[in-house]
C-alpha positions, 0 to 999 in steps of 0.5 A: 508518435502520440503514444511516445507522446502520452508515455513521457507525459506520463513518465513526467506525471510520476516524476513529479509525484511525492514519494507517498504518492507514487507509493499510494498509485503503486499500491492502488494499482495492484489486483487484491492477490499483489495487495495481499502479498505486498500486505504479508511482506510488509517488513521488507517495504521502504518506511514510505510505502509501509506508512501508505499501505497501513494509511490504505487500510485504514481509509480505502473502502476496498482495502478497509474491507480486506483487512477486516477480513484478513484481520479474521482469517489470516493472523499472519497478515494481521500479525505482520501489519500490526508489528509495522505499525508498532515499529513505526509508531503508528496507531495499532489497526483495528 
């Protein structure tokens, strides 16, 4: 019964939540190999999560991290995120 309890606070929690943040604990939670997949297939996010991921890049230690990384190693992703950027006007990440 506390379990019910806890699951349907937390069902309210996120139904609560802006799109961009649910997007943002979405993206938080996923392990560097859902990251780095959900970052090559960019294109085909909602324009809200593609906003979020490019905004994760930019200001999360971790994230920031893997795309200066990537931004070395895999020019596919690089490419991928860089055309997102452009598409929604967004500053190119460096």
């Amino acid at each position: 019964l506390a379990k019910q309890k806890a699951d349907e606070e937390e069902a309210a929690r996120k139904a609560a939540l802006t799109p961009e943040d649910r997007a943002k604990e979405e993206l938080l939670a996923c392990s560097d190999e859902e990251f780095a997949k959900t970052t090559n297939e960019i294109s085909s996010l909602d324009e809200v999560k593609q906003r979020v991921l490019i905004a994760l890049l930019r200001t999360d230690k971790d994230k920031k991290a893997k795309w200066k990384m990537w931004k070395k190693r895999n020019k596919a992703q690089f490419s991928a995120v860089q055309e997102a950027c452009k598409k929604l006007n967004e500053e190119p990440l460096l």
